[in-house]
MMTF fields as JSON, N, C-alpha, C and O atoms, coordinates in Angstrom:
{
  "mmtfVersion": "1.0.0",
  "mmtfProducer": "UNKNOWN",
  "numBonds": 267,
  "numAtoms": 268,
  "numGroups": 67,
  "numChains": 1,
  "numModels": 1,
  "chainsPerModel": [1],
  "groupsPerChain": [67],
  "chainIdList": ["A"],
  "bondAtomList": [4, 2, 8, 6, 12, 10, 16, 14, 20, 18, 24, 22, 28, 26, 32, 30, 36, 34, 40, 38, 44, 42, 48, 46, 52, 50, 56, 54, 60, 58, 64, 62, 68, 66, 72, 70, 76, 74, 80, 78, 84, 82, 88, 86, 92, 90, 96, 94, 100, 98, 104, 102, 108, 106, 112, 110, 116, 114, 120, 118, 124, 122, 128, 126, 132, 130, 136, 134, 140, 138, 144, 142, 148, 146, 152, 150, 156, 154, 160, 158, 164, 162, 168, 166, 172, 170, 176, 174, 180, 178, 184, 182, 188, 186, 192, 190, 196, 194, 200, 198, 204, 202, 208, 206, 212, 210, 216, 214, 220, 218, 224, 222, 228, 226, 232, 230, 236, 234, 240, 238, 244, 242, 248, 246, 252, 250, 256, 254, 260, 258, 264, 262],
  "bondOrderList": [1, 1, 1, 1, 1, 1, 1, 1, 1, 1, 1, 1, 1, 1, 1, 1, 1, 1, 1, 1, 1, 1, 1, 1, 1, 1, 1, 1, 1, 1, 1, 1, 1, 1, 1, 1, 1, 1, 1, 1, 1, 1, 1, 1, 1, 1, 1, 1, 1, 1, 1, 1, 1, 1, 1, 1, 1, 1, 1, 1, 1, 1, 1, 1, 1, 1],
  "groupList": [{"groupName": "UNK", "atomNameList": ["N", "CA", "C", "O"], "elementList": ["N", "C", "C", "O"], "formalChargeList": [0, 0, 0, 0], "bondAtomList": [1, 0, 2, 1, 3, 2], "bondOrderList": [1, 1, 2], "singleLetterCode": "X", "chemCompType": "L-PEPTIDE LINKING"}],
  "groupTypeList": [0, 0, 0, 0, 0, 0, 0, 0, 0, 0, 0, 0, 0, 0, 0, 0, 0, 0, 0, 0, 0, 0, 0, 0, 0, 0, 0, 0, 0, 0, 0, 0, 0, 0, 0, 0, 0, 0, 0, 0, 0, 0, 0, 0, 0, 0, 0, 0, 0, 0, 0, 0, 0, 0, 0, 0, 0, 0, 0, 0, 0, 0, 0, 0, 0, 0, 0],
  "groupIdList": [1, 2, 3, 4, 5, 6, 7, 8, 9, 10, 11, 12, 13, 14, 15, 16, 17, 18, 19, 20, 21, 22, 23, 24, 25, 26, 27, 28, 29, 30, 31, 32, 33, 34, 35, 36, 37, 38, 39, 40, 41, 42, 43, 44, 45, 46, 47, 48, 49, 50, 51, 52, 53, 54, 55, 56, 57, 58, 59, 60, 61, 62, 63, 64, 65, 66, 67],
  "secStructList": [7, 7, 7, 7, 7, 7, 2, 2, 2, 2, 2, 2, 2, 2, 2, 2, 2, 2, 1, 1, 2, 2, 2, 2, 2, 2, 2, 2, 6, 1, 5, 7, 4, 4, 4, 6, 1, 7, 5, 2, 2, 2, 2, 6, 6, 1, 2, 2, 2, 2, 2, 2, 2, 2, 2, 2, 2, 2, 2, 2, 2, 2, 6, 6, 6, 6, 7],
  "xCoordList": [187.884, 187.931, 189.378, 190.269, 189.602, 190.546, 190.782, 190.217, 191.963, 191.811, 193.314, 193.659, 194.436, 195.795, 194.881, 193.826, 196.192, 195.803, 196.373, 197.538, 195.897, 197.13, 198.279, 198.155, 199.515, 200.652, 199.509, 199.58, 198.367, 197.82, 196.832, 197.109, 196.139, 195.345, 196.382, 195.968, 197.438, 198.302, 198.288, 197.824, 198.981, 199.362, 198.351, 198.622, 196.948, 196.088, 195.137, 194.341, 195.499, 195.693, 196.755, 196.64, 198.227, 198.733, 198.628, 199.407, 198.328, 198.376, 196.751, 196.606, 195.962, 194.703, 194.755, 194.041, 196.141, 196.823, 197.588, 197.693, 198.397, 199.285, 198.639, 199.049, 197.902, 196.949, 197.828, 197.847, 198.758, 199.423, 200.413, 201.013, 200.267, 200.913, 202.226, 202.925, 202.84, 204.416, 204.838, 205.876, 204.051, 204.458, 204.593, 205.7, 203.833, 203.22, 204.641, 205.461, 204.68, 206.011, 207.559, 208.671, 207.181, 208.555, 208.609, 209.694, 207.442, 207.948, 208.139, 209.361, 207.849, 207.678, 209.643, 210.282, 210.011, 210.986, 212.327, 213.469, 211.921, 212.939, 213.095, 212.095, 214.287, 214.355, 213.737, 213.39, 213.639, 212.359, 212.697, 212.542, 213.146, 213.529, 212.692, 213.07, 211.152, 209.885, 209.903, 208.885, 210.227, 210.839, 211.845, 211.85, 212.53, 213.763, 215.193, 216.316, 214.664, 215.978, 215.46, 215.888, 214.327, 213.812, 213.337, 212.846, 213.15, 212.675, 210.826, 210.752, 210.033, 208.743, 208.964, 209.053, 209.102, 208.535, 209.734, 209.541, 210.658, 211.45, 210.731, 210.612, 209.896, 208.363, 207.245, 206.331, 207.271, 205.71, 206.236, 205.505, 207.114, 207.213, 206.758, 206.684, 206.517, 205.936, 204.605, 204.607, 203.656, 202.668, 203.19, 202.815, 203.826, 204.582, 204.869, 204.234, 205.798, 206.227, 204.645, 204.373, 203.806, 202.707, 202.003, 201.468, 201.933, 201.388, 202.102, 201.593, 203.306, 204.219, 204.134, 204.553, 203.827, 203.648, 201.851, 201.488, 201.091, 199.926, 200.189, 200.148, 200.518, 200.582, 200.754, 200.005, 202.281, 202.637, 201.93, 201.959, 201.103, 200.186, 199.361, 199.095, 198.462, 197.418, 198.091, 197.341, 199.151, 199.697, 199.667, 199.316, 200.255, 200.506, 199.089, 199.018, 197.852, 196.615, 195.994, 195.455, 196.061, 195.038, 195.998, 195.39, 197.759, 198.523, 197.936, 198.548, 196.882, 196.522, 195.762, 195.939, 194.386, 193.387, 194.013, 193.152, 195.227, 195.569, 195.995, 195.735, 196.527, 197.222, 195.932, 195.931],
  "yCoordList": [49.738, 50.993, 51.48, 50.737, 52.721, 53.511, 54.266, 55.357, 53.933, 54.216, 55.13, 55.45, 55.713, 56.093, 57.552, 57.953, 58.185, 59.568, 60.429, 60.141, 61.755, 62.507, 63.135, 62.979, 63.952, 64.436, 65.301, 65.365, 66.032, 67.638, 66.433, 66.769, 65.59, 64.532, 64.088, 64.142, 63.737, 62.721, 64.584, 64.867, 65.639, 66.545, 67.083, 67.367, 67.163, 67.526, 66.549, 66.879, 65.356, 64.471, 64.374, 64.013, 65.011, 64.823, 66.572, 66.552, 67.593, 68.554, 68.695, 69.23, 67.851, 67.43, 66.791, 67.03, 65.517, 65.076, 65.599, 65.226, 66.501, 67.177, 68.655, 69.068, 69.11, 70.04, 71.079, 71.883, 71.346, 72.542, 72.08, 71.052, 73.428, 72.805, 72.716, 71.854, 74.077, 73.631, 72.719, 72.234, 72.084, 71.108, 69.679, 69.143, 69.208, 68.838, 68.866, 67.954, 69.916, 70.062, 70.077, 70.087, 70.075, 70.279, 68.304, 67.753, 67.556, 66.231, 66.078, 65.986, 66.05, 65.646, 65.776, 64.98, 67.01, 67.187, 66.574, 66.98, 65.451, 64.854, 63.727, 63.238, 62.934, 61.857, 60.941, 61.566, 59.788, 59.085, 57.239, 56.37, 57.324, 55.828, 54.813, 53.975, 55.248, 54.33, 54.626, 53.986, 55.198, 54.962, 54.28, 53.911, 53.984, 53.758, 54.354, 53.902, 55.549, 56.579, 57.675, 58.829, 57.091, 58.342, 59.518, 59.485, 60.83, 62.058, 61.18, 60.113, 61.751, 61.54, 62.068, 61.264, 63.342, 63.977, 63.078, 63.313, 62.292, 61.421, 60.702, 60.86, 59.475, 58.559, 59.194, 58.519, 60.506, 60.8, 60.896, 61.7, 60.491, 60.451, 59.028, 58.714, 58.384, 57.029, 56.277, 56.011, 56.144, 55.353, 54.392, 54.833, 53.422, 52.435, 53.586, 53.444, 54.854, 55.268, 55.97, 55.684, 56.911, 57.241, 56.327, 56.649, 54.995, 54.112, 54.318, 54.769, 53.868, 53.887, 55.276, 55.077, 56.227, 57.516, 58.036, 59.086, 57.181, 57.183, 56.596, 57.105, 54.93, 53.927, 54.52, 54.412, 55.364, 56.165, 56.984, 57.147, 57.706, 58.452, 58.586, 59.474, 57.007, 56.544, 55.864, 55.698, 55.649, 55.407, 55.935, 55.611, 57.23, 58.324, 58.927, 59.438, 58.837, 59.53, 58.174, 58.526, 57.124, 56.054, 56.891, 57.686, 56.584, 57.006, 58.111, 58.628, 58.798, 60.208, 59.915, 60.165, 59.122, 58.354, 57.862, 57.881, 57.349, 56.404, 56.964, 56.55, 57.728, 58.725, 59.497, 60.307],
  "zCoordList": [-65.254, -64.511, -64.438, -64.027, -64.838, -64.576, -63.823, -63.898, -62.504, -61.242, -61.399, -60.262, -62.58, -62.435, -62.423, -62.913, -61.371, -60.994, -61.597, -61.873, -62.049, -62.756, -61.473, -60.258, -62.291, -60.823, -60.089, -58.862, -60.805, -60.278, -59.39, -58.238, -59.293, -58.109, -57.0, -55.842, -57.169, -56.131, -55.36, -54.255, -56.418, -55.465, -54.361, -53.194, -55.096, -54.038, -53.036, -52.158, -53.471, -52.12, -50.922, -49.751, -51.959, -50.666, -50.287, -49.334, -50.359, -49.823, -48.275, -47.176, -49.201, -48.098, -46.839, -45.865, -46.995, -45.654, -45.156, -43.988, -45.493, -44.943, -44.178, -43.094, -44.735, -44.549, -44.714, -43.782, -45.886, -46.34, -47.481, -47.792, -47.963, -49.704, -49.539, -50.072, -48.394, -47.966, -47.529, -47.98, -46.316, -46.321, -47.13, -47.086, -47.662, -48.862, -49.642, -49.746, -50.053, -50.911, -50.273, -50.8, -49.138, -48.416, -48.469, -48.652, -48.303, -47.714, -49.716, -49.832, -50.414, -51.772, -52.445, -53.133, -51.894, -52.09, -51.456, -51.67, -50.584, -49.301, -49.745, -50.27, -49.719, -49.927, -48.61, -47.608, -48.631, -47.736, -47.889, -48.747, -46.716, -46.095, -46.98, -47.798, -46.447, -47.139, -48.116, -48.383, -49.308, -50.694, -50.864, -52.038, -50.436, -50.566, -50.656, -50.879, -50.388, -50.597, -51.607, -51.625, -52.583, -53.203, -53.022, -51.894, -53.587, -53.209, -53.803, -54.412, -53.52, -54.211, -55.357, -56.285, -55.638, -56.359, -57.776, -58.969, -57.385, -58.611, -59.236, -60.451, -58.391, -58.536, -59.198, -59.672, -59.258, -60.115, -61.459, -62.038, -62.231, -63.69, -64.389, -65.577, -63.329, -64.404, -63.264, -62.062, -64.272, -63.486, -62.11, -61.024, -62.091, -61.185, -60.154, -59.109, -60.218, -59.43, -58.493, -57.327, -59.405, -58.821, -58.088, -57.027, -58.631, -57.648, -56.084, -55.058, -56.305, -55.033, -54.143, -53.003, -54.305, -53.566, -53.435, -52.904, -53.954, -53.601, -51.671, -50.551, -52.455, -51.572, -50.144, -49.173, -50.307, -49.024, -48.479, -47.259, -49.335, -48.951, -48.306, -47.496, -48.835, -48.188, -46.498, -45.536, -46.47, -45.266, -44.261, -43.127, -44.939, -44.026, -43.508, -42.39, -44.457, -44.097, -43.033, -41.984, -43.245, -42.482, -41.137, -40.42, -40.852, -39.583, -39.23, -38.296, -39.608, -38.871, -38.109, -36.917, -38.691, -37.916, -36.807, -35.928, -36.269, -35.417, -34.232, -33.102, -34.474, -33.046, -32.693, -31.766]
}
C-alpha cells in the first residue's frame, strides 16, 4: 500500500485543520521550533520531509480535539 501524499493532499489537509488557506499558508511559510527551525513549505520537496509535516499536522489536528 501506497500511503505518500502528493504537495496538492498535504496542502489540503493542512488547509482543512487550519480552516483557511491563509492561514494554512501563513503557518507553511514560518519557520517552526517543531521542525527544527524549518519553514514547512522547505520539507515538502522530498518524501522524508512530507512525511515530517504530515506528522506535524496530524499533531496539530488530534491538539484541536483536545482543548
Amino acid at each position: 500500500m501506497n500511503t505518500m501524499k502528493t504537495t496538492q493532499e498535504i496542502i489540503d489537509f493542512g488547509v482543512a485543520i487550519f480552516d483557511s488557506e491563509d492561514i494554512f499558508f501563513e503557518w507553511v511559510n514560518k519557520e517552526s521550533m517543531a521542525l527544527g527551525g524549518n519553514k514547512p513549505i522547505d520539507l515538502l520537496t522530498t518524501s522524508h520531509g512530507q512525511d515530517i509535516v504530515l506528522a506535524e499536522l496530524d499533531k496539530l489536528n488530534h491538539s484541536r480535539f483536545l482543548s
